[in-house]
C-alpha positions in Angstrom: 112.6 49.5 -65.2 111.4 53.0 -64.1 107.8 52.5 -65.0 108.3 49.0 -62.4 109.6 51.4 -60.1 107.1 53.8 -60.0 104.5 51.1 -59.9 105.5 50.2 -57.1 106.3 53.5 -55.3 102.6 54.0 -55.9 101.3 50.7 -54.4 103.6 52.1 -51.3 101.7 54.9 -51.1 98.0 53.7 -51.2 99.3 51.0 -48.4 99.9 53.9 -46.1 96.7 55.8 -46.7 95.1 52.4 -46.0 96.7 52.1 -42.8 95.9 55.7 -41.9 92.2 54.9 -42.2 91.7 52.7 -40.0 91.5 54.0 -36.2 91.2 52.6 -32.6 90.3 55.2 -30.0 89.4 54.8 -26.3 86.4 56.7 -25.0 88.6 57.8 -22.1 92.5 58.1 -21.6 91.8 56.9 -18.2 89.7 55.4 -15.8 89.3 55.7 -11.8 87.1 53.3 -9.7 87.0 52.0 -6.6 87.7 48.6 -5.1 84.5 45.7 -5.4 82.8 48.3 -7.8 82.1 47.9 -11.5 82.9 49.9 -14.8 82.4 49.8 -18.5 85.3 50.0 -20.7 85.1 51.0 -24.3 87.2 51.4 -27.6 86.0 52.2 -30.6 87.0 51.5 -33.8 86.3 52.2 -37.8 83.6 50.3 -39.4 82.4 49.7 -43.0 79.5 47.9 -44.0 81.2 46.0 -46.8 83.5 44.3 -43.9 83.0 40.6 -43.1 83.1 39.5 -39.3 84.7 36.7 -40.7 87.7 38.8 -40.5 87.9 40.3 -37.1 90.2 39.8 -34.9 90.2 41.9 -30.9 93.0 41.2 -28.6 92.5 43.5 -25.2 95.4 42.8 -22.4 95.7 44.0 -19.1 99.9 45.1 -18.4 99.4 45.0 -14.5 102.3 44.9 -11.9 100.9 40.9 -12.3 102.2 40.8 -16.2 100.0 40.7 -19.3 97.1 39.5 -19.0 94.7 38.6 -21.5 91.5 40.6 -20.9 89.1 39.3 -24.2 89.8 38.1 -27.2 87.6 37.7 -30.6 89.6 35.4 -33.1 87.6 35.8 -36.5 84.4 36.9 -35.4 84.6 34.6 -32.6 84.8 35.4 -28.8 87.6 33.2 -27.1 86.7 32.9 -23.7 89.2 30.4 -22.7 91.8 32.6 -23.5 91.0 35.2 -20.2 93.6 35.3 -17.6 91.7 33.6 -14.7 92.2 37.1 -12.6 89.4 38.2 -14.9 87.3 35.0 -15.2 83.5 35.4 -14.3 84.4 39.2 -14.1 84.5 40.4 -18.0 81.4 40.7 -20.1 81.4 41.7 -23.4 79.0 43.9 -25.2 78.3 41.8 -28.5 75.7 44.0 -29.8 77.7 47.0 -30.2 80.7 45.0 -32.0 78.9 45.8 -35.4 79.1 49.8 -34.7 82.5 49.6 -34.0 82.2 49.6 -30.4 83.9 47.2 -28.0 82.4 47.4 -24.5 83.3 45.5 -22.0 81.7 45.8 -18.2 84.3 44.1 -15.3 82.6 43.9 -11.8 83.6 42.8 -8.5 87.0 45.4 -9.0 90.7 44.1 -7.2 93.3 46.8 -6.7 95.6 44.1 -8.8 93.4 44.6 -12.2 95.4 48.7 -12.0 97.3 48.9 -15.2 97.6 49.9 -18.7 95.0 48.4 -20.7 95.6 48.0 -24.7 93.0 46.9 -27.3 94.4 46.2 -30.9 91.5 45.4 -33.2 92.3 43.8 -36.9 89.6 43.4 -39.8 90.5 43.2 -43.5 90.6 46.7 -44.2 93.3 47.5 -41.3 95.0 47.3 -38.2 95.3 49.3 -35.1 95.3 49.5 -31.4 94.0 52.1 -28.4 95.1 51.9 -24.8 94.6 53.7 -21.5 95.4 53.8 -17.5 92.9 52.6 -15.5 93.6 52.4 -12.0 91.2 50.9 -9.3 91.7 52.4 -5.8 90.3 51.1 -2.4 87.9 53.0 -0.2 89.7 53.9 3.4 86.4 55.2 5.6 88.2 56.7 8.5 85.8 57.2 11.7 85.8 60.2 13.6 87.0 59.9 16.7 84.7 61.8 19.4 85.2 62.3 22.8 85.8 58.9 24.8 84.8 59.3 28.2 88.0 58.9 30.9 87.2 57.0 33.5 89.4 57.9 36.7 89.4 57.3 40.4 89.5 59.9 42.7 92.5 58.9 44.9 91.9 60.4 48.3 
């Protein structure tokens, strides 16, 4: 009995330093851009060369004062396109060449004020689990004129 238990005590163990391995960061901890403008995101995550695509698995959301929103998705090496929220739809492109560095890129153009929120990336392959997020906020661009002198017309009452 207390060789099963420390059998298993060490299986315990070696699960946690697997877990600890495996890392998603975000290239930024936020993000500012301006209305009808365009920006990259990125996330990066462990790779190893032994690792199968097969097993992949991204899931990025949007959590916008609109609700979660499914940003991009890659279910076992496979991009899911029909799974975007339609407030991204046309607007998300993904970076597949940088997938197999451990990069996840993705460019969204044509910017709303509505796609403001926290954005969160968990990534899955068979050697671990993890997830980066950040704030990215999209602001609109308020040109205010100068006002210069405007000429007064007046009648000289006599």
């Amino acid at each position: 009995e207390r060789i099963w238990t420390v059998f298993i005590l060490e299986i315990l163990q070696t699960e946690l330093q697997f877990l600890t391995t495996f890392v998603v960061n975000v290239t930024q901890s936020s993000y500012q851009a301006e209305e009808n403008h365009s920006i990259t995101l990125e996330w990066t995550f462990t790779t190893k060369t032994q690792g199968t695509w097969k097993n992949l698995f991204i899931y990025c959301e949007a959590n916008t004062d609109h609700g979660v929103l499914v940003l991009y998705q890659v279910h076992e090496g496979v991009e899911i396109s029909k799974s975007q929220h339609e407030q991204f739809s046309g607007r998300v492109q993904s970076d597949k060449d940088v997938l197999r560095e451990g990069r996840i890129r993705l460019h969204v153009s044509r910017l709303r004020t509505e796609d403001s929120g926290l954005y969160l990336c968990d990534v899955m392959t068979d050697y671990g689990f993890n997830s980066g997020r950040f704030l990215y906020k999209v602001t609109v661009k308020v040109c205010l004129w100068p006002l210069t002198s405007i000429p007064r017309y007046s009648k000289e009452v006599k």
